[in-house]
DOKOLPA-745567 format. One record per residue (C-alpha): residue number from 0; residue in three letters; x, z, y. Coordinates in pm, 1 decimal, always signed. Last residue first. Layout:
<atoms>
+-------+-------+----------+----------+----------+
: mardo : lomar :        X :        Z :        Y :
+-------+-------+----------+----------+----------+
:   NUM :   ALA :        X :        Z :        Y :
...
+-------+-------+----------+----------+----------+
</atoms>
This chain:
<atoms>
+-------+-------+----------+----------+----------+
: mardo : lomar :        X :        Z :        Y :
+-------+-------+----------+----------+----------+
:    65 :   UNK :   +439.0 :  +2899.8 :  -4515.5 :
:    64 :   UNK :   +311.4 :  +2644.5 :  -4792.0 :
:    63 :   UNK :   +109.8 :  +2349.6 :  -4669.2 :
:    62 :   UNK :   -160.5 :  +2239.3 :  -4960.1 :
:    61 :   UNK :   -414.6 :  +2386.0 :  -4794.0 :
:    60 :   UNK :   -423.0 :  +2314.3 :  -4450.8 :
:    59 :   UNK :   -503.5 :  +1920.6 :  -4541.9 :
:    58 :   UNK :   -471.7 :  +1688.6 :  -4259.5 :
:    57 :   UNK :   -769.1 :  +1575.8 :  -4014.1 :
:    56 :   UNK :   -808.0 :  +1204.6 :  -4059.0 :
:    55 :   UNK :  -1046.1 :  +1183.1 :  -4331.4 :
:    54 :   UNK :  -1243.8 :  +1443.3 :  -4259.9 :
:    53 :   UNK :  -1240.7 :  +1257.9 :  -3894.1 :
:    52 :   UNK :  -1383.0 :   +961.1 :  -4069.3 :
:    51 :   UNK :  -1624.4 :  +1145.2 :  -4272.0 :
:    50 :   UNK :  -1798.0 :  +1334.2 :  -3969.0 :
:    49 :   UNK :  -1852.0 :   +988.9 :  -3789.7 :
:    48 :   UNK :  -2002.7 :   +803.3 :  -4081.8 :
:    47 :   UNK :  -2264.2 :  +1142.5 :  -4107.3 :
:    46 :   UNK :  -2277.3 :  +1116.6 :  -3662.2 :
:    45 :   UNK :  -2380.8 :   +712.4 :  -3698.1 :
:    44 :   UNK :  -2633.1 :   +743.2 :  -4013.8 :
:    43 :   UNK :  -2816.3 :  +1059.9 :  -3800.9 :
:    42 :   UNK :  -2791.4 :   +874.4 :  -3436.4 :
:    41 :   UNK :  -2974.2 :   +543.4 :  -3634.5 :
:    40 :   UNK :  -3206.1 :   +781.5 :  -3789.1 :
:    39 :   UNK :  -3269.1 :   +948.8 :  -3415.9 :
:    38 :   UNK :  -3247.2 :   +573.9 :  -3251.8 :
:    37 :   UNK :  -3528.3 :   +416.9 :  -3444.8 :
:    36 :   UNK :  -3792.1 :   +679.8 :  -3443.9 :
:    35 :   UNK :  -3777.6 :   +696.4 :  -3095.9 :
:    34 :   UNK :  -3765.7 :   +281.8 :  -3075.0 :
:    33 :   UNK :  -4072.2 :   +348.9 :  -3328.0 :
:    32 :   UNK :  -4217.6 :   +571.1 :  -3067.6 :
:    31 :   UNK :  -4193.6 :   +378.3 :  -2739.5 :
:    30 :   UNK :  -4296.9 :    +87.0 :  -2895.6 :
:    29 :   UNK :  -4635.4 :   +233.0 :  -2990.2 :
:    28 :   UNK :  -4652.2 :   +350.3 :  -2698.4 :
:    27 :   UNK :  -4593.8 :     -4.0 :  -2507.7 :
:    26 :   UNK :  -4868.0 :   -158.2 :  -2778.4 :
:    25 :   UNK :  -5162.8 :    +55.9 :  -2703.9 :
:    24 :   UNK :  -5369.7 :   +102.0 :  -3076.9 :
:    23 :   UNK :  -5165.6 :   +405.2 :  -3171.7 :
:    22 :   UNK :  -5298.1 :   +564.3 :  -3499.8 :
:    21 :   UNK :  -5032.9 :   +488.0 :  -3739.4 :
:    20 :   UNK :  -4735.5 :   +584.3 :  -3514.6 :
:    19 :   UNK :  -4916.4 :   +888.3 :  -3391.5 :
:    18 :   UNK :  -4962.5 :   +931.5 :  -3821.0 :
:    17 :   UNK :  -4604.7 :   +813.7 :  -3858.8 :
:    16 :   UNK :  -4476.2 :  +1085.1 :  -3619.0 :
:    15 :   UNK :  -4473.3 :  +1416.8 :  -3766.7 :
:    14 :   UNK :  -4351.6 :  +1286.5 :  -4085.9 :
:    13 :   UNK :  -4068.7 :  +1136.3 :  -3921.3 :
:    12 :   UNK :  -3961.3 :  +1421.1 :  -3778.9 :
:    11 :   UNK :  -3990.9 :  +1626.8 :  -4078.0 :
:    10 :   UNK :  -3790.8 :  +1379.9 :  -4281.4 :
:     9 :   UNK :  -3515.1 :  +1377.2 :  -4019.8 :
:     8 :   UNK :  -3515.0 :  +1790.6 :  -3985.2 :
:     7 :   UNK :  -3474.3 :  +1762.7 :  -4366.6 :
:     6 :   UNK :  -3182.1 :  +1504.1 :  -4354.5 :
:     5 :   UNK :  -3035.3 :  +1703.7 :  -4076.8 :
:     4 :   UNK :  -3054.0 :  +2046.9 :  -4263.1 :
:     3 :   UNK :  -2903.3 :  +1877.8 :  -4583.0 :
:     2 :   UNK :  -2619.8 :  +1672.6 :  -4432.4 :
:     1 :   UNK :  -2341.7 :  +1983.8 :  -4471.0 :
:     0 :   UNK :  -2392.1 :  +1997.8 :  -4800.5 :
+-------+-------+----------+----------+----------+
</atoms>
């Protein structure tokens, strides 16, 4: 649940880029934008594998009894 504002901001920054992407004919910009491209959905996979390992690790409140 948490995911859905990042995947959307994700798909809307990718849509605003694939038509620069498209369009580009100089090869150093067009680098410069896929690499762009490249590191924000690699950032997004990373930070979603990150969030579920310290889920993992953080103990469970709820099921202590005071």
């Amino acid at each position: 649940m948490k995911q859905i504002p990042a995947i959307i901001s994700m798909v809307l920054l990718v849509a605003f880029l694939v038509p620069y992407i498209w369009k580009i004919t100089e090869f150093p910009l067009l680098v410069l934008l896929v690499f762009g491209v490249f590191l924000a959905i690699y950032d997004f996979y990373v930070s979603g594998k990150k969030a579920a390992q310290r889920a993992e690790q953080q103990p469970s409140y709820k099921s202590e009894s005071t």
